[in-house]
C-alpha positions as semicolon CSV with decimal commas, in nm:
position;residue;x (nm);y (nm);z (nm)
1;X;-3,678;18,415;6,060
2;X;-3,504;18,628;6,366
3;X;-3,688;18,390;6,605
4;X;-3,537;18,088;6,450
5;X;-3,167;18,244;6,456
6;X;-3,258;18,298;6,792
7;X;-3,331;17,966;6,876
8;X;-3,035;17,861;6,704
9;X;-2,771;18,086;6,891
10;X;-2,898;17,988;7,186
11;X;-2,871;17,640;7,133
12;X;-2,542;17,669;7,009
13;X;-2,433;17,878;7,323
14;X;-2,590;17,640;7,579
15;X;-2,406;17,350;7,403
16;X;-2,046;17,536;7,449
17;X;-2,150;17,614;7,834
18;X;-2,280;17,232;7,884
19;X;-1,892;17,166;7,743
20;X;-1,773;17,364;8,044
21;X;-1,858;17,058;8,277
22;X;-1,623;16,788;8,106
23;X;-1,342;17,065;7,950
24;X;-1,026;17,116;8,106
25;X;-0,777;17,368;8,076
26;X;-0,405;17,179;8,049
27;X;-0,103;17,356;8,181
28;X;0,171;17,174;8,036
29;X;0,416;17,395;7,845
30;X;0,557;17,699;7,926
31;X;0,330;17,930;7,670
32;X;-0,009;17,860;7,598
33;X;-0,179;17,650;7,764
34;X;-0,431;17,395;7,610
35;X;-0,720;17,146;7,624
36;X;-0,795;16,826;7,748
37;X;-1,138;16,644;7,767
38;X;-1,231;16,467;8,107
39;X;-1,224;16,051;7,901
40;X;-1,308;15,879;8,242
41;X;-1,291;15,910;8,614
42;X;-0,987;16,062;8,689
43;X;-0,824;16,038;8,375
44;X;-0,793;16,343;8,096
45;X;-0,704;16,254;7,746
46;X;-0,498;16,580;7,541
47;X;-0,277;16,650;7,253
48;X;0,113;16,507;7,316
49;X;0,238;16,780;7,185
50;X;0,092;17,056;7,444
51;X;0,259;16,872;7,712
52;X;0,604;16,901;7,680
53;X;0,682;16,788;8,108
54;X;0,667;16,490;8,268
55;X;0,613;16,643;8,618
56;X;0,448;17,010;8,753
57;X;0,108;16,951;8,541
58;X;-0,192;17,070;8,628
59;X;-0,520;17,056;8,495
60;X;-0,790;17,286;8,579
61;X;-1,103;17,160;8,614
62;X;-1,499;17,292;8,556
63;X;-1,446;17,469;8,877
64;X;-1,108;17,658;8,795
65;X;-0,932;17,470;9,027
66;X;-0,607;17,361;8,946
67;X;-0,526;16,975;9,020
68;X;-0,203;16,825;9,000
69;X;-0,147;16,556;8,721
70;X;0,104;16,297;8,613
71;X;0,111;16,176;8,311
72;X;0,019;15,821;8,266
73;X;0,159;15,757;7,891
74;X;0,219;15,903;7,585
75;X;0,191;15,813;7,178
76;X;0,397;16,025;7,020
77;X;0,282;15,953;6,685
78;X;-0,041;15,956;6,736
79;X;-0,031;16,278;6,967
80;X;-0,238;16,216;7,216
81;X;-0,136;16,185;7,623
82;X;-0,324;16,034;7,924
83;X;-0,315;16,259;8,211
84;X;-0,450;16,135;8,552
85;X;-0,569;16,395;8,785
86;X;-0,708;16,244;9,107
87;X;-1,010;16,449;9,274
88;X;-1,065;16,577;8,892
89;X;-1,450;16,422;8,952
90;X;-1,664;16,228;8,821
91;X;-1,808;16,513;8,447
92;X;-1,727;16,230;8,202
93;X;-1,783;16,368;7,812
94;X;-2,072;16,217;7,692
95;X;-1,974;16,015;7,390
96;X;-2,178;16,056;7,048
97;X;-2,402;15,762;7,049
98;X;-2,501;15,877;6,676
99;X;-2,205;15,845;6,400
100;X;-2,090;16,112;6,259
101;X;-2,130;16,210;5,873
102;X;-1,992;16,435;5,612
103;X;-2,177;16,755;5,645
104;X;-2,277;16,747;5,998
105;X;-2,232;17,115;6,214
106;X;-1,948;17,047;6,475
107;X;-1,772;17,275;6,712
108;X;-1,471;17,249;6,821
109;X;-1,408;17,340;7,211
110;X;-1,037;17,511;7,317
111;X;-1,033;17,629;7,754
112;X;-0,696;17,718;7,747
113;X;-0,697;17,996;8,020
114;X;-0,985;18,077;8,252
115;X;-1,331;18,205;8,150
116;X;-1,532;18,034;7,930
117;X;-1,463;17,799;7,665
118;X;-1,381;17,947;7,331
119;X;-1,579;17,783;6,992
120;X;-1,466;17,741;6,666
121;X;-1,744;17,594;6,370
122;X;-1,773;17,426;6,081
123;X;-1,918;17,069;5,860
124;X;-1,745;16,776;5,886
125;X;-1,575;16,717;5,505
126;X;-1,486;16,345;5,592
127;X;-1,568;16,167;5,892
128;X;-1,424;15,856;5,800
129;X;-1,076;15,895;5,731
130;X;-0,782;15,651;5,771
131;X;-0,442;15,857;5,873
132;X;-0,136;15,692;5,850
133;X;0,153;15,855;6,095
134;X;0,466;15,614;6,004
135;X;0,607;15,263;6,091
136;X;0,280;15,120;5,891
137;X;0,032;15,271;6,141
138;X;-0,270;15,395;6,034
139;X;-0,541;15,565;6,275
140;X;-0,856;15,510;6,156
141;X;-1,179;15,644;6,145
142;X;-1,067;16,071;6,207
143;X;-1,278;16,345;6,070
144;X;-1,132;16,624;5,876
145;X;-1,304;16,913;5,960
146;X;-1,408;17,316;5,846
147;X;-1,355;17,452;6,213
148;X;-1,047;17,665;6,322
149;X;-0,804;17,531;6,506
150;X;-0,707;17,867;6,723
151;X;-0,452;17,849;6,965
152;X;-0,443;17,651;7,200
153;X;-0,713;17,414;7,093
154;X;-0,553;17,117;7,091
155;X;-0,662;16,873;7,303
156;X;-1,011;16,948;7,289
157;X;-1,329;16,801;7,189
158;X;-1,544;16,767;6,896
159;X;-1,906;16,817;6,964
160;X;-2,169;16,732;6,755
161;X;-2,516;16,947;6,732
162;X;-2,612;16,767;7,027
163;X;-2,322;16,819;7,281
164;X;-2,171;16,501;7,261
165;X;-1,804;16,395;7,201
166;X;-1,709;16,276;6,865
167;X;-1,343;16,279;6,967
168;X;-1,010;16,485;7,009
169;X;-0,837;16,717;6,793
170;X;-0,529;16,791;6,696
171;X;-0,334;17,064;6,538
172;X;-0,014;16,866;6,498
173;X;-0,147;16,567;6,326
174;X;-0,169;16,697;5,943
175;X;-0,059;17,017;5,812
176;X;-0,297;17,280;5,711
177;X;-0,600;17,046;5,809
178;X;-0,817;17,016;6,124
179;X;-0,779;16,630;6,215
180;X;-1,003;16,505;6,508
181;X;-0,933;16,127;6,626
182;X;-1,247;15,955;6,694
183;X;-1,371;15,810;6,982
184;X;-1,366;15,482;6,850
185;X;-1,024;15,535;6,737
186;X;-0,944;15,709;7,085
187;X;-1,064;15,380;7,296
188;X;-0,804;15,111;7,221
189;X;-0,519;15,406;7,281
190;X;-0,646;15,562;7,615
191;X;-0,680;15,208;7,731
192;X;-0,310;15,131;7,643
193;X;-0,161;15,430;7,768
194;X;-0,352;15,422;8,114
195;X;-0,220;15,114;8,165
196;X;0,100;15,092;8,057
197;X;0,204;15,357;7,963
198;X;0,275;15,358;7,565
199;X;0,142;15,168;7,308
200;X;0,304;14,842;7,263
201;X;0,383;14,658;6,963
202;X;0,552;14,393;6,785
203;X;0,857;14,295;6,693
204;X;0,988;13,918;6,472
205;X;1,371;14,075;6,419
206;X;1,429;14,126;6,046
207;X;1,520;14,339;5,811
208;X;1,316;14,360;5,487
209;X;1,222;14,549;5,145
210;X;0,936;14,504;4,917
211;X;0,997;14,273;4,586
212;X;0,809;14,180;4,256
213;X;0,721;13,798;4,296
214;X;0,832;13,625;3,948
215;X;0,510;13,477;3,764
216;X;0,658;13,116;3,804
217;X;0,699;13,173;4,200
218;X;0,331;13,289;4,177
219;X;0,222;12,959;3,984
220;X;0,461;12,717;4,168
221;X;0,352;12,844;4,536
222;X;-0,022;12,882;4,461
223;X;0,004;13,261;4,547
224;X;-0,243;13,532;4,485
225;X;-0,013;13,802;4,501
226;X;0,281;13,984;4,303
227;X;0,462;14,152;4,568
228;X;0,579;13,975;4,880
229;X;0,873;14,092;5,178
230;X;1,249;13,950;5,091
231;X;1,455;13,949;5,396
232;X;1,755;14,104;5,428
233;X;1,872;14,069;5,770
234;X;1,780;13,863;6,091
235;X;1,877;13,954;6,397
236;X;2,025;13,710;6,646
237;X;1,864;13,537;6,897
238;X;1,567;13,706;6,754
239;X;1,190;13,548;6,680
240;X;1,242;13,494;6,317
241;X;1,592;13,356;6,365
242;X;1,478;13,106;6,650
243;X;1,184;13,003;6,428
244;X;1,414;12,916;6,142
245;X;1,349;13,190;5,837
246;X;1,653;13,230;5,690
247;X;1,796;13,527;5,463
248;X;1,600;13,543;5,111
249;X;1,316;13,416;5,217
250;X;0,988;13,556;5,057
251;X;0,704;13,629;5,303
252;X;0,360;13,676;5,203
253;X;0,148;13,671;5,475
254;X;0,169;13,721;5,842
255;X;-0,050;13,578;6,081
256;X;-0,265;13,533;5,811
257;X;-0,306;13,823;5,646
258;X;-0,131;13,941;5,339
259;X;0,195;14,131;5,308
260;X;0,360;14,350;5,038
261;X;0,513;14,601;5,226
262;X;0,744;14,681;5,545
263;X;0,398;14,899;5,681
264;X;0,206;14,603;5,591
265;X;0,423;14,378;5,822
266;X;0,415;14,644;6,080
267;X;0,049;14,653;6,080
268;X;0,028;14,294;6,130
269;X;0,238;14,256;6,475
270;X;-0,018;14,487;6,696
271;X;0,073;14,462;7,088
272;X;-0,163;14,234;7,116
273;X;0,036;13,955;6,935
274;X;0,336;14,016;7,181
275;X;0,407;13,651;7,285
276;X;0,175;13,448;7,063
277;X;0,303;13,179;6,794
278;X;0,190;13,304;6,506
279;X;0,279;13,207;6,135
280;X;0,421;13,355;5,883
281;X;0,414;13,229;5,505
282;X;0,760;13,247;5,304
283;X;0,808;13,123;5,011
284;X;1,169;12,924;4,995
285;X;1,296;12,811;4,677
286;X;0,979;12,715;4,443
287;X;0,762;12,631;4,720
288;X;0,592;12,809;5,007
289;X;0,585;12,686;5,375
290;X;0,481;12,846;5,733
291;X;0,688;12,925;5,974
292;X;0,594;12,972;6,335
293;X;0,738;13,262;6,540
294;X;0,715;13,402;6,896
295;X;0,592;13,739;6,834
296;X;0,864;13,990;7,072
297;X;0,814;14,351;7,171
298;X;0,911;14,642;6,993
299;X;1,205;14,862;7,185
């Protein structure tokens, strides 16, 4: 039995001093500093919230130098920031080619000062978890986790029993719970805020609240649904004012899909959509028609 716990530890520790190679220490803030994991040549991904400057970052990498960095965007909500540190090398994290489950060992990785990386342990409770963080976003898959998030571990990675990167955690993202985004959730945002610098997203210029749809609108419009979007306001000039929805309309579905709520219509207008005709279903009166809009960009 000792040999086996031997074996263990030591596989444990040479997966923490593997991390060394692609874990950064971020120097961001004025206390503490944190974590960031090396996403790409050149380019770090960390928590938001650790780095509280635009300019005088540096990011120390496997060999303790430190590197200046600028920070090449920012979500907020999501709390994650892009750092790019030229010279930083070429240590990418290896990504988890295996997915992750409920119940797999993980360790969590924190560098925030020189030495070695500290480690924090635990089994994955759910590694499949939707988290929605306001204006009807929803990140999606995260793991909630067992391990500890000690200070200044923000910004690290999530290894599984083999070394590899299941994504970046977060302190800040849910109270009292260890939240790691996943790579796959990571991808789309890293590739926004590299290049341009925030997430983008989309805007049709009205002002809306959730309704009950009356049985006979139901009937009438061949609808499938109960609740639908009444609109309240429309700004001027906007999308849904040039494409001709007028106050008290009904919309049910945008581009598409299915609305019964302001987070649903958010969640529907990605940054993708930003300068596409897409329609949008209201029902007017007893009937329902489409109405085509020029999707705009969110302020």
């Amino acid at each position: 039995m000792s040999d086996a716990l031997v074996a263990l530890s030591d596989a444990i520790a040479d997966v923490v001093e593997r991390s060394s190679a692609f874990t950064v220490t971020v120097l961001g803030r004025r206390r503490l500093p944190a974590t960031g994991v090396i996403w790409d040549a050149d380019l770090v991904v960390t928590a938001n919230h650790v780095v509280e400057q635009d300019d005088g970052v540096l990011v120390e990498g496997p060999d303790g130098e430190p590197i200046a960095a600028t920070v090449a965007g920012r979500d907020p909500a999501g709390d994650i920031a892009v750092l790019r540190a030229p010279g930083l090398g070429r240590s990418v994290a290896p990504r988890s080619s295996v997915e992750a489950r409920a119940g797999d060992f993980v360790l969590a990785i924190g560098k925030a000062g020189q030495g070695q990386p500290r480690v924090s342990s635990g089994l994955i409770n759910t590694a499949d978890a939707g988290l929605r963080i306001g204006r009807g976003r929803v990140i999606e898959p995260v793991i909630q986790s067992e391990v500890v998030m000690l200070p200044g571990f923000s910004g690290g990675p999530l290894l599984n029993s083999r070394g590899e990167v299941l994504g970046v955690s977060s302190s800040h993202l849910a109270r009292g719970a260890s939240i790691t985004l996943t790579n796959a959730a990571l991808d789309p945002i890293v590739a926004a805020l590299s290049t341009d610098g925030k997430l983008r997203s989309g805007y049709v210029g009205i002002g809306a609240r959730a309704v009950g749809l009356a049985e006979q609108q139901i009937r009438e419009a061949g609808l499938k649904q109960e609740v639908a979007l009444v609109v309240l306001s429309i700004d001027e000039g906007g999308p849904a004012h040039t494409g001709g929805m007028l106050i008290g309309d009904l919309i049910v579905a945008v581009n598409g899909q299915a609305v019964g709520s302001v987070d649903d219509l958010m969640a529907h207008l990605p940054g993708e959509l930003i300068g596409a005709s897409i329609p949008i279903m209201v029902v007017r009166g007893a009937s329902s028609q489409e109405i085509r809009v020029i999707v705009g960009e969110r302020d």
